[in-house]
N, C-alpha and C positions, 0 to 999 in steps of 0.2 A: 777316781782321778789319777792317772797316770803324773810321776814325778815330770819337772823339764830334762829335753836331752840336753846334757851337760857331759863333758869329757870324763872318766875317773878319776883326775888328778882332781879335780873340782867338785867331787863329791867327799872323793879324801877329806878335801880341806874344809866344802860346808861343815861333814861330821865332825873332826875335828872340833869346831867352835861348838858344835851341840854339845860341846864333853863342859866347856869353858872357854871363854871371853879369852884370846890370845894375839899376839902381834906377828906380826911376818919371821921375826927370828925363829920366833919359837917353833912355829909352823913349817919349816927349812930345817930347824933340826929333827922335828920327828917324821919328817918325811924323806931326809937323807936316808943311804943305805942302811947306815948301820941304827935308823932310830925305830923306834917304838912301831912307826907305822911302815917306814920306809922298809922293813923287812919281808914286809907284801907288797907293798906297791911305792917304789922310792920315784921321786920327781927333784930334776936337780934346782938349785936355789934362784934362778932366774926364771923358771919355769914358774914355782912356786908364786912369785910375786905378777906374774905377766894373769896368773890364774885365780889369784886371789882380787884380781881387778873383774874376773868374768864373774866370780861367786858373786859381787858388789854388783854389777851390772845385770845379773837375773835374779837378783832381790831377795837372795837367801842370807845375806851379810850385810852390818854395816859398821861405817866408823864408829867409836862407842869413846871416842878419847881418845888422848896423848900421855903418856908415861916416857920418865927419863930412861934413858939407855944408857947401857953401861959404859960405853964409850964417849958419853958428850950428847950425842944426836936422839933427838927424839923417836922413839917409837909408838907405831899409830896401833891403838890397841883395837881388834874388830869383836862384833858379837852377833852370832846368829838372827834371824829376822823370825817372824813369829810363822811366816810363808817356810824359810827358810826350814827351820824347825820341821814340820809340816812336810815338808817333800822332803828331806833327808830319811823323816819315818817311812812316808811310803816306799821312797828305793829301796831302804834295809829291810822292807815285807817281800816286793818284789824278786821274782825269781831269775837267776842271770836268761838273758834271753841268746845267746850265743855262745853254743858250746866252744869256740876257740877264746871266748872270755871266764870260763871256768875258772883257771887258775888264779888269775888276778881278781877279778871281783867276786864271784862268789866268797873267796877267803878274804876279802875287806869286808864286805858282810855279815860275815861271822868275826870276822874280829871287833865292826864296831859294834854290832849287838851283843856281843860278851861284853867288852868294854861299857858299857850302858847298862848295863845287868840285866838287858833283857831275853827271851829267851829263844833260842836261833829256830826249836820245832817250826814252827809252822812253816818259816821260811823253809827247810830244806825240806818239809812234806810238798811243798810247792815245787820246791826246784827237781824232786824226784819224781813227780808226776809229768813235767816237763822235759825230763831227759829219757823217760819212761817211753814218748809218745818219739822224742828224737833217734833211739836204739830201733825203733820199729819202723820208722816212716825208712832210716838210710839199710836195712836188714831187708827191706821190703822194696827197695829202689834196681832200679835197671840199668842197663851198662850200656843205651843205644846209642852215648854221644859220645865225646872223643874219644879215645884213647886209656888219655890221663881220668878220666871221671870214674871208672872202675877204682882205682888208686886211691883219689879225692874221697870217695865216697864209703871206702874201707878203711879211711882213717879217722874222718869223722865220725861212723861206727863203733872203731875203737877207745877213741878219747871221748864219748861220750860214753860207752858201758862202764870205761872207768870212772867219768863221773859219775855213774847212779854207783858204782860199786863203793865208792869213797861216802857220797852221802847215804848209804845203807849202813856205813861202819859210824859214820856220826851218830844217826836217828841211833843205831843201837847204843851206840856208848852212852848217850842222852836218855836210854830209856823210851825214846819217843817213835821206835820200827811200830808201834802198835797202828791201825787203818791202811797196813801196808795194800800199796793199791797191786791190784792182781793182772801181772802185765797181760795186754791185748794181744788175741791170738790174732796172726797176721789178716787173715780172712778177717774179721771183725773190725780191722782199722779201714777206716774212707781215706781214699788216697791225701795226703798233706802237704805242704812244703815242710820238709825237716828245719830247725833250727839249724843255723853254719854258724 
C-alpha cells in the first residue's frame, strides 16, 4: 500500500509527531530555516499551521489536548494517528520518485529515519535501483522533439547520475554498497518513461 499524496511540508510535520506528541509552535520552530528540520526542508510559520490542518484532515494526526503557553494562550497539543504512524513508515521505505525531488526529500528521508534510529539501507538500495533505471532510460532517449528536449533531457541525466553517485557514497559509508545492482546495458533496458 502506497503512502497518501500529501505535500512534503506535511510529511515533515506527520513525521515530526512520529518523533513526539507536539503543538504548532514547536513544529514552526524546527521547521524554520535555521531548525532541526528546517535545514532540509524549511516551511514558513503560516504555512506550518495551514498544513498542520491538512495532516488532521488525511487522518495522520490528531488533537491530543491543550497545554498552557508561555504567553497566556493555550497551545493545542497534536499526536500522530495509528494510520498516521503507518504511512509516515511506508513514505520513509519508499524511494523519491522524481529525480528533481532528490534534494529535498530524499534527504528528509534519511534524516527522519536516522532521527528514528532506523536504518536508511534499504531505502537508498531502493532509491539506487531507481535512479539506476532513470541514468539509462534519459542516456538511452532521443532528441526528435523540440529543441530545448536535448537540453531537458541532458540535465536530468546529469542530476540524476549525481544522484545514484551521492547514494553510492552513502550505501558505502553505511557499509551497505554490498547487492550492488549491476547497471543495464542499454540493449537490455525495454524502452520506459524516465522519472522527471
Amino acid at each position: 500500500m502506497k503512502p497518501p499524496p500529501l505535500a512534503l511540508g506535511a510529511w515533515a510535520i506527520a513525521a515530526l509527531l512520529c518523533e513526539g506528541d507536539a503543538h504548532g509552535w514547536k513544529l514552526v520552530r524546527a521547521l524554520a530555516p535555521g531548525g532541526e528540520i528546517g535545514r532540509v526542508w524549511s516551511i514558513r510559520r503560516a504555512v506550518v499551521y495551514r498544513t498542520i490542518e491538512q495532516v488532521i484532515d488525511a487522518g495522520l494526526a490528531e488533537r491530543a489536548g491543550v497545554e498552557p503557553g508561555s504567553r497566556g494562550s493555550p497551545r493545542t497539543l497534536l499526536r500522530p494517528t495509528r494510520s498516521g504512524r503507518q504511512a509516515v513508515a511506508r513514505w520513509l521505505a519508499e524511494p523519491v520518485a522524481h529525480v528533481r525531488d532528490l534534494r529535498s526529500e530524499l534527504l528528509l528521508k534519511l534524516l527522519f529515519t536516522e532521527r528514528s534510529g532506523g536504518d536508511p539501507t534499504p531505502l537508498l538500495r531502493a532509491q539506487r535501483a531507481r535512479l539506476t533505471e532513470a541514468v539509462t532510460a534519459f542516456e538511452g532517449g532521443s532528441s526528435d522533439g523540440q529543441p530545448f528536449d536535448a537540453t531537458l533531457r541532458a540535465f536530468r541525466s546529469e542530476t540524476a547520475s549525481a544522484g545514484l553517485r551521492f547514494v553510492e557514497r552513502e550505501l558505502g559509508r553505511r557499509g551497505g554498497s554490498r547487492e550492488s545492482p549491476t547497471p543495464p546495458s542499454r540493449a537490455a533496458v525495454a524502452p520506459t518513461r524516465p522519472i522527471s
